[in-house]
N, C-alpha and C positions, 0 to 999 in steps of 0.2 A: 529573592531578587536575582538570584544567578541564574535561576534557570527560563523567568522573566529575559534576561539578559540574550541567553540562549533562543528561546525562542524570538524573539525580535529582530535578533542578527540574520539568524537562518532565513526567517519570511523577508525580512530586507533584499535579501543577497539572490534569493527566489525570487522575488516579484519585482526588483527592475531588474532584472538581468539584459543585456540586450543581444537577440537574433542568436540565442543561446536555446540550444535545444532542434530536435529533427522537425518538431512541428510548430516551427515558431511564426513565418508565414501562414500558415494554415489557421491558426488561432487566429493572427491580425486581420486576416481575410472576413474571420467569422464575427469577428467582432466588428471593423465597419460597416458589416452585411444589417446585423442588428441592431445598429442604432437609428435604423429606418423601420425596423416593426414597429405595431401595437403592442400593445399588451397581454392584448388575449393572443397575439401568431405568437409570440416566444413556448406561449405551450403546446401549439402546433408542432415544435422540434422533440429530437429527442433530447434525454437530458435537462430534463424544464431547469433544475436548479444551476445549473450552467447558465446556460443560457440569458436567466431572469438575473443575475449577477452582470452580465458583458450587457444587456438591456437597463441595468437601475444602472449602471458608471457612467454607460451613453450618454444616458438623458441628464445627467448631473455634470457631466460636461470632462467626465475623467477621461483614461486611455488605460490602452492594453497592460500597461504596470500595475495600475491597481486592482484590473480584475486578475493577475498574476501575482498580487501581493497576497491579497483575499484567499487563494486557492493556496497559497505557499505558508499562510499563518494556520489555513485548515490542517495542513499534513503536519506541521510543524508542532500544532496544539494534540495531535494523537500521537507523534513522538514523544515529546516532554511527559504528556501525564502517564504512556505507556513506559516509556523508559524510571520515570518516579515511581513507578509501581513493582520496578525489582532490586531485587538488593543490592547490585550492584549498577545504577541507573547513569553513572557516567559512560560507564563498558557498553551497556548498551545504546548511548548516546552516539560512539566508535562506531560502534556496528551500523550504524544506521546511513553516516557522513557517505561513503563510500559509492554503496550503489541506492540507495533507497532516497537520500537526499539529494546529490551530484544529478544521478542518470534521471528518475522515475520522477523525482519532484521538478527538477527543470526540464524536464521533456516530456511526458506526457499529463499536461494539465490539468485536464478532467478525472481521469484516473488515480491522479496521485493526491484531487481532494477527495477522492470516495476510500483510499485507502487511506485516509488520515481522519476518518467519520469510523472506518473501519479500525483503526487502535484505537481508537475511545471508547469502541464496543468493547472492543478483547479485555483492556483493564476493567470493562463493568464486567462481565464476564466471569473475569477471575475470580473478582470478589462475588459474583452470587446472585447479578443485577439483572439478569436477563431482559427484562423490557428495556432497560437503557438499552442494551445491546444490539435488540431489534430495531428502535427508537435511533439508534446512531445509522445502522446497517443501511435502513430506510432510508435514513437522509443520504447520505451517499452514494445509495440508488440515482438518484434526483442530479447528480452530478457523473456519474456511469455507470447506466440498469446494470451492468455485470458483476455491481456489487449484492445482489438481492443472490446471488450463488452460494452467501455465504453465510444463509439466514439459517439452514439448517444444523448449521453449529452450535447453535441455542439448546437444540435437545438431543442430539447428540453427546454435548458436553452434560446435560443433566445426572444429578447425584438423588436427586430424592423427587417424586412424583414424575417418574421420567414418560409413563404414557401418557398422560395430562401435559404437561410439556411437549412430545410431540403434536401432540393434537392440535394446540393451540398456536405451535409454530410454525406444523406445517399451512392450517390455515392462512397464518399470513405469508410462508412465501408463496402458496397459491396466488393470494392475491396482490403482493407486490410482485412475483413473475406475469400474471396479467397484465399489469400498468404499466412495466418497465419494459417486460423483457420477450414475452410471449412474440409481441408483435414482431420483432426484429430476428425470430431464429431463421425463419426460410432468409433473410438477406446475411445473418452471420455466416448458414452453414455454407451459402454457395460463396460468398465472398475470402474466407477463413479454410474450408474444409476443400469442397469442390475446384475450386483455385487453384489447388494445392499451393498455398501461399507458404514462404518459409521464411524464419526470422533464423540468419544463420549465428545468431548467439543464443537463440532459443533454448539448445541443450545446456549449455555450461550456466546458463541463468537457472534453469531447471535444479542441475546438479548442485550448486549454491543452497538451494533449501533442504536438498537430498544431507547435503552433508552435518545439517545440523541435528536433521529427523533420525538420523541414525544415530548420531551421538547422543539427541535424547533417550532414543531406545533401548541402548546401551547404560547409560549414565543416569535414565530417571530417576532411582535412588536417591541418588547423591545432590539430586536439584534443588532441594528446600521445596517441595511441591503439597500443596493440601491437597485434598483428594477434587476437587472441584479443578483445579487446573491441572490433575494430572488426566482427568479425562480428558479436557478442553485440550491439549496439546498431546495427546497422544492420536486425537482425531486428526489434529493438523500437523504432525510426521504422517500419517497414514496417505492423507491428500499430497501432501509432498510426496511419499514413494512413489504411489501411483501416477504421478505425471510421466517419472519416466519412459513410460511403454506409447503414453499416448502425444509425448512429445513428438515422436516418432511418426506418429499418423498425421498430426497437424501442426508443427512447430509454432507457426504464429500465435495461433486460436490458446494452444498450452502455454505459452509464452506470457499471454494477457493476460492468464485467467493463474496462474501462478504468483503474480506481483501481489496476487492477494493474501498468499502464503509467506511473504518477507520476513511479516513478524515473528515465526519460525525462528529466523535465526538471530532476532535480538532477543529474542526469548532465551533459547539456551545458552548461548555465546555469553551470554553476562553474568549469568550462573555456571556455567563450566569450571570458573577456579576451584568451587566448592566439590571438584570430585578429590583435590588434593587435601591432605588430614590437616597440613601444616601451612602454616603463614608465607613461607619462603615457596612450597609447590606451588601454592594459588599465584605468588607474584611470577613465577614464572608459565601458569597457565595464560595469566593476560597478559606477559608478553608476544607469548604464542598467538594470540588472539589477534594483539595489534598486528602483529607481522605478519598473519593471515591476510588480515583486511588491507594493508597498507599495498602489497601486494597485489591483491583482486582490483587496488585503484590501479595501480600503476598498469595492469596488466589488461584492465579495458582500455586508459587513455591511450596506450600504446597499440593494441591489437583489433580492437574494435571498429567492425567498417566505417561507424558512423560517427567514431571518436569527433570528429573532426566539427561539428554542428556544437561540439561545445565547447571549441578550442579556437581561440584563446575566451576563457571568460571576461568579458564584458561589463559595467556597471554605468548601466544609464545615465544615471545623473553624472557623470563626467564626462560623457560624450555628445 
């Protein structure tokens, strides 16, 4: 029931927030724009599962809060059962408030229900489930093709039949980068690459997952890890180092395509006490922890160009 509790508040506090967040005109534009198509034009867009979400509230006579509630109980539902699936599931709850809940869930809508379809994979994942994985990734897709980037994690992360597992994986991100994503690379690269577009917190978002990948790389030992998710997250420290060089070349484009790395640091972060022998180290690893993150909030509301789109938070239904 708490963590029922938990998740309701979160998606509550997400899905009416009002004129909270950088693209929150941008949303309500697309959503009026929708409640004039058919049915078959919504999957004329990109992002059908978006989209067909702002087209069934339309026509049922809802508003921009409940296709924002909908997207805010998706991320919210791959927090809860990712964060239940570590030993430490409150810590990783912490981890999550600051920038993952605050920033990514109340601002970028579409992306932050594919990366909440995306920790539902990861905890199938963990445990063994692969097709759930795909099966999550997939739908996610449906809400931001740039979630289909992360289909190849499936066999990568594999422990037993691991070329039959790629085979069958890379099949489908073959065919889910056809559906999703092929079509959109000539308009990402000139839009993103070509541009030269910069998201100037790009790097220190970057170095946020840098800092855990390393601490896992360090630390795996001591993480309480089976061999199935020491693969699985050692692939995603590896994706996390690597962004740093090519944050470099395209800040934005690395920026995006990193948010999908987040889980990274509720991964280790929640597990970290357990590099201490004793009851008294671990309690002061996750003070360390809190005061890490408490920190990274205070240190975007304050420094952050864009702070401000989500300042003061807002709650609909009172206004």
């Amino acid at each position: 029931m708490a963590w029922g509790l938990v998740w309701l508040f979160f998606s509550t506090v997400i899905g009416y927030r009002l004129e909270v967040g950088g693209d929150w005109i941008t949303y309500l534009m697309h959503f009026e724009h929708l409640k004039t198509y058919t049915f078959a034009e919504v999957f004329n867009r990109g992002d059908p599962g978006y989209y067909l979400v702002n087209w069934i509230v339309g026509q049922i006579g809802g508003d921009i809060y409940l296709v924002n509630f909908f997207c805010g109980a998706v991320v919210m539902a791959g927090v809860v059962n990712f964060s239940r699936s570590q030993p430490l599931p409150w810590l990783a709850l912490l981890v999550a408030v600051p920038y993952l809940i605050i920033v990514v869930a109340m601002g970028y809508t579409r992306q932050s229900a594919a990366l909440g379809f995306l920790l539902l994979g990861l905890a199938a994942l963990g445990s063994g489930k692969n097709v759930w994985f795909v099966v999550w990734v997939l739908l996610g897709a449906t809400f931001h093709k740039s979630a289909v980037l992360m289909l190849p994690i499936a066999a990568l992360s594999s422990t037993t039949n691991r070329f039959w597992s790629l085979f069958w994986v890379g099949i489908i991100t073959a065919v889910g980068g056809y559906l999703f994503l092929f079509d959109s690379i000539d308009r990402f690269w000139t839009n993103y690459v070509e541009a030269d577009y910069h998201s100037r917190g790009g790097v220190i978002r970057v170095l946020m997952n840098v800092v855990p990948a390393l601490l896992f790389m360090v630390f795996s030992r001591s993480l309480r890890l089976n061999e199935k998710e020491r693969r699985l997250w050692t692939w995603m420290a590896i994706f996390s180092l690597a962004c740093i060089p090519l944050v470099f070349l395209s800040s934005t484009a690395t920026d995006r395509v990193a948010l999908y790395l987040i889980p990274i640091q509720l991964f280790v972060f929640s597990r970290l006490p357990f590099i201490a022998k004793d009851p008294k180290g671990r309690g002061v690893v996750m003070l360390a922890v809190m005061a890490y993150y408490t920190l990274a909030l205070a240190a975007w509301l304050t420094l952050a160009n864009h702070a401000f789109a989500w300042l003061p938070y807002r709650f609909a239904p009172f206004h």
